[in-house]
NUPAMI-652557 format. One line per field, with one value per residue (C-alpha): residue number from 0; residue in three letters; x, y, z. Coordinates in nm, 4 decimals. Example, Ala and Ser with C-alpha at 12.3 -4.5 7.8 and 13.67 -1.06 7.14 Angstrom:
2
pos	0,1
code	ALA,SER
u	1.2300,1.3670
v	-0.4500,-0.1060
w	0.7800,0.7140
END
This chain:
350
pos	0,1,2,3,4,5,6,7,8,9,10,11,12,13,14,15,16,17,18,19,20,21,22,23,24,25,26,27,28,29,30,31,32,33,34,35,36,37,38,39,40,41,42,43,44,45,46,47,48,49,50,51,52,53,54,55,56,57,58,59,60,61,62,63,64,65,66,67,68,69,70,71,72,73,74,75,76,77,78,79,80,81,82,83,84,85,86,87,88,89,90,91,92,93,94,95,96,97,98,99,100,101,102,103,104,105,106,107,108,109,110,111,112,113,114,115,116,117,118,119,120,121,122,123,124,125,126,127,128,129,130,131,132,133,134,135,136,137,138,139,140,141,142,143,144,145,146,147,148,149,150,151,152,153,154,155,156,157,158,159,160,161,162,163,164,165,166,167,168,169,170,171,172,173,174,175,176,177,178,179,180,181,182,183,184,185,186,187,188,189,190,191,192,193,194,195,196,197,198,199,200,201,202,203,204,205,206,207,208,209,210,211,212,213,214,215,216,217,218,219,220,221,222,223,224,225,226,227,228,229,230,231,232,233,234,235,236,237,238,239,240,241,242,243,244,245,246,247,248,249,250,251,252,253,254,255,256,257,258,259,260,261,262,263,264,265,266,267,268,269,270,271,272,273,274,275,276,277,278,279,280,281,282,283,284,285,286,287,288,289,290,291,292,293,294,295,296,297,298,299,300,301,302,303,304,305,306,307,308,309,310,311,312,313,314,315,316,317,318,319,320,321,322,323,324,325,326,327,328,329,330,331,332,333,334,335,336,337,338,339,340,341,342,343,344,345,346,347,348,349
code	UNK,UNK,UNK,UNK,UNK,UNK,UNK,UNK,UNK,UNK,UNK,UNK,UNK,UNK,UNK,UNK,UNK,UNK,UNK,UNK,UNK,UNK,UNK,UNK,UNK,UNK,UNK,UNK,UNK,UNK,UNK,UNK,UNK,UNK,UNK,UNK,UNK,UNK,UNK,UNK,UNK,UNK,UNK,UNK,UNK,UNK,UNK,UNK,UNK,UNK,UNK,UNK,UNK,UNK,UNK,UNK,UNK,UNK,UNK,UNK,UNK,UNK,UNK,UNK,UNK,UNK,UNK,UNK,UNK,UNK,UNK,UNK,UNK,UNK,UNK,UNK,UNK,UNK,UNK,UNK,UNK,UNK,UNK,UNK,UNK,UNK,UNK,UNK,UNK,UNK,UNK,UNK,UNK,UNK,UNK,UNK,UNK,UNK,UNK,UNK,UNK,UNK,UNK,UNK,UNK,UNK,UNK,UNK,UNK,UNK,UNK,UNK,UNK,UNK,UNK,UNK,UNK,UNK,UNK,UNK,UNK,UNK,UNK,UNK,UNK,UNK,UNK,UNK,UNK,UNK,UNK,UNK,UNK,UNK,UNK,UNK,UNK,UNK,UNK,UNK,UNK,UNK,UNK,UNK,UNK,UNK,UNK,UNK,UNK,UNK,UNK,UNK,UNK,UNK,UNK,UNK,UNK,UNK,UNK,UNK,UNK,UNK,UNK,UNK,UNK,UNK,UNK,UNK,UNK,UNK,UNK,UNK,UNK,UNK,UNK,UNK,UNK,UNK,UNK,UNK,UNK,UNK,UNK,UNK,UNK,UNK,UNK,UNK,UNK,UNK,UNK,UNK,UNK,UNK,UNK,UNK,UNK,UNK,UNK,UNK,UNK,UNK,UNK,UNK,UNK,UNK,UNK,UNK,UNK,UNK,UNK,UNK,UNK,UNK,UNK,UNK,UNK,UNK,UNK,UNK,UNK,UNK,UNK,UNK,UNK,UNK,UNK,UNK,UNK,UNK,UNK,UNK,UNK,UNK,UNK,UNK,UNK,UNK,UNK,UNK,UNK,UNK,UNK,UNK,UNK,UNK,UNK,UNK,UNK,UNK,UNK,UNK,UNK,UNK,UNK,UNK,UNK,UNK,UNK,UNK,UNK,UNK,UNK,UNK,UNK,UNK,UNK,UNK,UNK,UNK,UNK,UNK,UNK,UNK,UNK,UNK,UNK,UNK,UNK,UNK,UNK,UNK,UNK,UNK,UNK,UNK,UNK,UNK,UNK,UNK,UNK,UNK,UNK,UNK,UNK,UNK,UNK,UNK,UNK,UNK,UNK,UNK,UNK,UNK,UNK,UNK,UNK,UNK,UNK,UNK,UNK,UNK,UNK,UNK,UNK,UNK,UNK,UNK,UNK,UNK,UNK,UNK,UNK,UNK,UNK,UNK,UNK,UNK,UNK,UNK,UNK,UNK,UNK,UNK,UNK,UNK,UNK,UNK,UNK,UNK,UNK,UNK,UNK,UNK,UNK,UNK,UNK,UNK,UNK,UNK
u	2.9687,2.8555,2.7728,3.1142,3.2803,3.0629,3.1574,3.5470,3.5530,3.3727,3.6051,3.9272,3.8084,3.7702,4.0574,4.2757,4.1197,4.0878,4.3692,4.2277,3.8650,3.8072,3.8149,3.4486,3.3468,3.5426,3.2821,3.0000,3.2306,3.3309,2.9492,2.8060,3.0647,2.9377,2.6173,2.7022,2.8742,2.6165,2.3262,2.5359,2.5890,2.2504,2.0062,2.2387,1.9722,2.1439,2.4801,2.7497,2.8826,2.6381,2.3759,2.1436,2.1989,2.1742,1.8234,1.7539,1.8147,1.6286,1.3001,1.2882,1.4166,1.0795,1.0661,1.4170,1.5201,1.8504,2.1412,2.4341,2.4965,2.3314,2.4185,2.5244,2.2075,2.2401,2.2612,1.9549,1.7407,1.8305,1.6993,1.4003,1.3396,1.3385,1.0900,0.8481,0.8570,0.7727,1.0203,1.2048,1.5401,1.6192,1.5774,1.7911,2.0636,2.0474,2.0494,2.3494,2.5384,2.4693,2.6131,2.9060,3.0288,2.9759,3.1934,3.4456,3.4171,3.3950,3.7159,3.9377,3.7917,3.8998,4.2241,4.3101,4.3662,4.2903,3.9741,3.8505,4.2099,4.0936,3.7706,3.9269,4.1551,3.8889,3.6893,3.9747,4.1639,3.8857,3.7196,3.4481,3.3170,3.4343,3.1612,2.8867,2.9610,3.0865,2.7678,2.8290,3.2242,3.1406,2.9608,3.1798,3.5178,3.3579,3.2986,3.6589,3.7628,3.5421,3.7205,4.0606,4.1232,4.0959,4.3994,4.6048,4.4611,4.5332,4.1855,4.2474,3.9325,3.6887,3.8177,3.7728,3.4545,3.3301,3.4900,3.2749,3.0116,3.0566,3.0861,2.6963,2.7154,3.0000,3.2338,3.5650,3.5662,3.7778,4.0640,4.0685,4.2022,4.5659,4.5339,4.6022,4.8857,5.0475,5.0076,5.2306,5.5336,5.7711,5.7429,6.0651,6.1027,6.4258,6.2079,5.9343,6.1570,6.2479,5.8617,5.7757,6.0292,5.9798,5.5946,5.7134,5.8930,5.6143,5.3624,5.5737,5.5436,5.2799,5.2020,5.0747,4.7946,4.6857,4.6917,4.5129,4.2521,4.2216,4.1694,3.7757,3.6880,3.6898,3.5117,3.1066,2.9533,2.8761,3.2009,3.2728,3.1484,3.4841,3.7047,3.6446,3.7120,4.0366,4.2855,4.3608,4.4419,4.4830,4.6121,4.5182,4.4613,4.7926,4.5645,4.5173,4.8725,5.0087,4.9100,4.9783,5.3380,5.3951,5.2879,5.5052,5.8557,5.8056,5.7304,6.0653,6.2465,6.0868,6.0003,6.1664,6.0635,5.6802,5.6597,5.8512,5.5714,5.2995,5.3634,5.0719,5.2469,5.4016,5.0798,4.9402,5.2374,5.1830,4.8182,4.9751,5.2425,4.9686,4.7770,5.0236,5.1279,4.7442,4.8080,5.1004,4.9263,4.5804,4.8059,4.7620,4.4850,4.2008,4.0314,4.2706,4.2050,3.8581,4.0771,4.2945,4.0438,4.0357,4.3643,4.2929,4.1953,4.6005,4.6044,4.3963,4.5578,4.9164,4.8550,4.8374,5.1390,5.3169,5.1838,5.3542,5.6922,5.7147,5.8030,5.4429,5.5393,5.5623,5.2630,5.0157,5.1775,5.2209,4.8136,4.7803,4.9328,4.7862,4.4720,4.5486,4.7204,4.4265,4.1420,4.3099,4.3368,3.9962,3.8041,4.0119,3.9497,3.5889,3.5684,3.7660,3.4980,3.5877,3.3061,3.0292,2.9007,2.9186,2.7520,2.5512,2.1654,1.9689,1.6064,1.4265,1.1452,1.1704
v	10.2857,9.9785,9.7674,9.8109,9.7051,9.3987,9.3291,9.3756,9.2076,8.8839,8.8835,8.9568,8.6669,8.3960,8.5617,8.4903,8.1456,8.0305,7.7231,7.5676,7.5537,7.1989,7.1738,7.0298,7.3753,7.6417,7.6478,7.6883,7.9975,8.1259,8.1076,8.3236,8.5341,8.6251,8.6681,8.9348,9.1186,9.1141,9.2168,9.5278,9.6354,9.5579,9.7110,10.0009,10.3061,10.6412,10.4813,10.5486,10.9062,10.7737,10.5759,10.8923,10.9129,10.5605,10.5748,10.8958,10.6470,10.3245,10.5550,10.6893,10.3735,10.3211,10.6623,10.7219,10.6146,10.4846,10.7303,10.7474,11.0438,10.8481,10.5028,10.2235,10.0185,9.6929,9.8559,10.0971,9.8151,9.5867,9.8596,9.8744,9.4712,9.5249,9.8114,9.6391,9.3323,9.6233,9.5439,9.8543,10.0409,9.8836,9.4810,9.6126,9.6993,9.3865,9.1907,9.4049,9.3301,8.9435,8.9643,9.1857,9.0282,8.6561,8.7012,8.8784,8.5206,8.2794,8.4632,8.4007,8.0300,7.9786,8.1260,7.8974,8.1811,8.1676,8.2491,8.3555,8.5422,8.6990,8.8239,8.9752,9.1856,9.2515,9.4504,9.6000,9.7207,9.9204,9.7223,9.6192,10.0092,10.1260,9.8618,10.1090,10.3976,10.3227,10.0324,9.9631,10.0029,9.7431,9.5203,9.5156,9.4784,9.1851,9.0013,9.0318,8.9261,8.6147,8.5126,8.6035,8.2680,8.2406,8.4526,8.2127,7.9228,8.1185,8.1494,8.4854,8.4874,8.3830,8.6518,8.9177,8.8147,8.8582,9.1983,9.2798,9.1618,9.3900,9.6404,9.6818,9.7824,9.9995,10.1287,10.1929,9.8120,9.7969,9.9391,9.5342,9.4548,9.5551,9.2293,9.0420,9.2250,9.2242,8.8470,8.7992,8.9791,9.0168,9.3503,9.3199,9.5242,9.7037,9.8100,9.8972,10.1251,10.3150,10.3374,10.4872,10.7454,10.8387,10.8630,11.1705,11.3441,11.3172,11.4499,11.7116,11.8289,12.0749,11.8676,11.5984,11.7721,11.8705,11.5138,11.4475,11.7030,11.6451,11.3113,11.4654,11.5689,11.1588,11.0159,10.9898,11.3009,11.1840,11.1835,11.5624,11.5917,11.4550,11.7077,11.9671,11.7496,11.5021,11.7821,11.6583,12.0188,11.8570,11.5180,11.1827,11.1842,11.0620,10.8078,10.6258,10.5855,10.4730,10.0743,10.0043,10.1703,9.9269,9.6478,9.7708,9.7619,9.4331,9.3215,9.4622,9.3225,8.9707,8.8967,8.6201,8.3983,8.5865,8.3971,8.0875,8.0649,8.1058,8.1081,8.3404,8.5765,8.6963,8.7850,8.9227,9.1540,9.2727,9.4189,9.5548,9.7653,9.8344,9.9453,10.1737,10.3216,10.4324,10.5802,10.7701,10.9105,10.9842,11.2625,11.5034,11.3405,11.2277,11.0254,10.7605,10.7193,10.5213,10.3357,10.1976,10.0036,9.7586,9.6442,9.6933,9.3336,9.2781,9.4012,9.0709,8.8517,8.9226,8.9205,8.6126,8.4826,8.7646,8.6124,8.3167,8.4791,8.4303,8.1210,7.9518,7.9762,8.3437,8.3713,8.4053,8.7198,8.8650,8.7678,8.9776,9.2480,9.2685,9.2796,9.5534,9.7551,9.6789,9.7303,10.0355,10.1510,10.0799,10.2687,10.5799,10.5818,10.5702,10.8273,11.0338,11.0117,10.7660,10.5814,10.8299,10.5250,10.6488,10.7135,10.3956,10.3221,10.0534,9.9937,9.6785,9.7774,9.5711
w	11.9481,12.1485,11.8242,11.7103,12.0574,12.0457,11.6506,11.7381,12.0834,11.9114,11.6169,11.8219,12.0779,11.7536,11.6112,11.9367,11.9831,11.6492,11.5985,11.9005,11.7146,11.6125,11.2323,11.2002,11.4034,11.2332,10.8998,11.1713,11.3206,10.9957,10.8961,11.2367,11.1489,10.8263,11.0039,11.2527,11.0151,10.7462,10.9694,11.2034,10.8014,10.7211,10.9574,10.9434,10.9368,10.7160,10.8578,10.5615,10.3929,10.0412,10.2027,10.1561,9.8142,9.7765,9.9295,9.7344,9.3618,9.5227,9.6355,9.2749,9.0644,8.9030,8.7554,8.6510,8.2949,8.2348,8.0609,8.0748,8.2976,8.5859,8.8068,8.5777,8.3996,8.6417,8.9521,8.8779,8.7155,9.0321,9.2432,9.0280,9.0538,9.4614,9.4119,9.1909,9.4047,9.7093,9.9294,10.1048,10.0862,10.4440,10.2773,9.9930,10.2325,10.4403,10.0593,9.9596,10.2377,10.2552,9.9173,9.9457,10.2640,10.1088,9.8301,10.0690,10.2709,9.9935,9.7936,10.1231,10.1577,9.7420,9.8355,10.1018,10.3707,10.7231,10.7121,11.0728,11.0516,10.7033,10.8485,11.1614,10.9102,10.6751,10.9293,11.1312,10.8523,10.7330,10.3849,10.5774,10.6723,10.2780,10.2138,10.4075,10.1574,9.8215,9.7395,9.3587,9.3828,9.6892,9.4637,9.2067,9.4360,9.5622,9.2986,9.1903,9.5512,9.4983,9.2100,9.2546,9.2122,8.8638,8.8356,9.0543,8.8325,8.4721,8.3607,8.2275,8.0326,8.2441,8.4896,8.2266,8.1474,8.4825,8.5381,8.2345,8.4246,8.7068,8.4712,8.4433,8.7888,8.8440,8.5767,8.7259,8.7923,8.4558,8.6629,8.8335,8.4824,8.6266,8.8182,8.5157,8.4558,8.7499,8.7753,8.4507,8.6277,8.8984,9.1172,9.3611,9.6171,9.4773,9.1552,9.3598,9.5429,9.2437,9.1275,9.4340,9.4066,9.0297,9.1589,9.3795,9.1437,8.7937,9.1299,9.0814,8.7622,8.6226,8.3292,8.5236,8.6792,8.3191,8.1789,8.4579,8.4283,8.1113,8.0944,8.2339,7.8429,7.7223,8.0317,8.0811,8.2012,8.4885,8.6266,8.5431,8.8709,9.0128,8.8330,9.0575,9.3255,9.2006,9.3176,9.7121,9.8103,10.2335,10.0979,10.2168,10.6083,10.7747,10.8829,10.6055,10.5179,10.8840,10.8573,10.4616,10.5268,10.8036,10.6566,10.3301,10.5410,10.6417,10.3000,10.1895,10.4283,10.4282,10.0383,10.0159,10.3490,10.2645,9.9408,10.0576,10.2961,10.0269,9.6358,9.5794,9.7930,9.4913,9.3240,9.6531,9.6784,9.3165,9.4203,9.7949,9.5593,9.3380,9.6042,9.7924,9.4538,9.4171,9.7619,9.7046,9.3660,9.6389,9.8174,9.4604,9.2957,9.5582,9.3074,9.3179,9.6778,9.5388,9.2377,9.5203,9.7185,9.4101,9.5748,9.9072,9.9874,9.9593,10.3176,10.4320,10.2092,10.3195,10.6791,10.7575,10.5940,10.8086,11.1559,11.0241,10.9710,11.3439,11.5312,11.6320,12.0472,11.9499,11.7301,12.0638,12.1725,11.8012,11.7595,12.0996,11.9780,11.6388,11.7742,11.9859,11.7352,11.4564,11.7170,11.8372,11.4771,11.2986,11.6451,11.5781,11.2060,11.3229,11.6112,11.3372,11.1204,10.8434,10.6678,10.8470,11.0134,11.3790,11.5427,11.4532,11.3831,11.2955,11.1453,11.2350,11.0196,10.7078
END
């Protein structure tokens, strides 16, 4: 556990400090930053619920033919390209994460967020440990985080064309394609009240779980293996739900000032209720648990507007507190057993 006290005690100290950093320091910050993070995820040694399997595909790349049934074409053939250039499994990890975590970085700098604030949130909320498990979905969310932009600057097309992109390495990144649909509209909190409640009560009828189940006989085989799975007979852990319902209430009760403060709060608070619906539907049908964390990256993007909600000789103690609460949060999601990456090891040997 001691890598993770030093990772959140250096990003709570920048976090706490960081409108006193000089401007002409705060790319050099933002840039170590990036650094520590990428290289705890990197030398990461069978850290991560699928980084076994994930080493299982890389080791036999070079013999495995593409189909359908297995890992999508440009994820296997990029695995292949590190193989036949010899380099191991551990410098395709440390590669991965350089590239997950930049696009991460370089989406909040395009989206004008604060930044060190955006990285702070990004690990404590929990992203930045999906990012040891789920590796293509990781790619692929991250490439959409990186150009989030587009949507805020209408360039509908290029956007799609990218998400086709990322479709070569993991399929369900089709599902990001509600982000263009969410930008064309208006989700108040009133109507999103009433979607959350007719939620409950179609989880509640018996033909749901057979559309559901159903829906297994037109998708690639190699998701049957899901179906026996989607039914979340314990529901989401309690856990899970405790932070994005807190940071939901305060969105209903400060809409207005939140996008006052920030036009593209509107659009950010589109993917937050798209995200909690996908939680509410992850209590019966686990699999949406994984569909949501293509809107998970509302959480950062909506946080710092809320720190601003308060008046700035109060924002000190509310930054205090946050860091608290969020520290106190992402190290009991981890001694819980989230993410399988504690306890944590590393491998130097590249």
């Amino acid at each position: 556990m001691g890598v993770y006290i030093f990772l959140f005690a250096l990003i709570s100290i920048f976090y706490l400090i960081r409108k006193s950093i000089p401007i002409k320091f705060q790319n050099l910050i933002v840039f170590f930053l990036f650094l520590v993070i990428s290289l705890i995820e990197g030398f990461r040694y069978r850290v991560g619920t699928d980084t076994a399997m994930y080493e299982t595909i890389y080791n036999n790349s070079l013999h495995t033919i593409y189909s359908d049934d297995f890992v999508e074409i440009g994820y296997l053939y990029s695995n292949k390209l590190f193989m036949m250039l010899g380099l191991s499994f551990q410098v395709f990890l440390l590669v991965t994460a350089l590239f997950i975590n930049y696009n991460f970085i370089r989406g909040f700098i395009k989206l004008q967020t604060d930044v060190i604030a955006s990285i702070f949130f990004y690990v404590t909320s929990g992203i930045y440990f999906s990012t040891y498990n789920t590796l293509r979905q990781a790619i692929a969310t991250s490439i959409i985080v990186s150009c989030l932009n587009l949507i805020i600057e209408k360039k509908y097309i290029k956007f799609f064309l990218i998400v086709c992109l990322s479709f070569l390495i993991h399929r369900s990144v089709f599902v990001a394609l509600l982000i263009i649909l969410v930008s064309q509209i208006t989700i108040r909190p009133v109507i999103f009240m009433y979607l959350i409640t007719g939620i409950f009560v179609l989880l509640k009828l018996p033909i749901i779980d057979n559309l559901i189940m159903g829906s297994f006989n037109y998708l690639p085989v190699k998701y049957s293996m899901y179906a026996d799975q989607i039914l979340n007979d314990e529901g989401v852990k309690l856990v899970n739900l405790i932070l994005p319902t807190i940071i939901l209430l305060i969105v209903i009760f400060f809409y207005e000032k939140l996008v006052k403060i920030n036009i593209n709060n509107k659009l950010f608070i589109n993917f937050f209720f798209l995200f909690y619906l996908c939680l509410i539907i992850s209590t019966k049908f686990l699999l949406f648990y994984r569909i949501s964390s293509y809107f998970e990256i509302a959480l950062v993007l909506i946080l710092p507007s809320i720190i601003l909600l308060f008046n700035s000789r109060d924002r000190i103690v509310i930054d205090v507190i946050l860091v608290f609460v969020f520290v106190t949060y992402i190290t009991g999601k981890i001694l819980l057993g989230h993410y399988g990456v504690f306890p944590y090891q590393s491998n130097f040997s590249l």
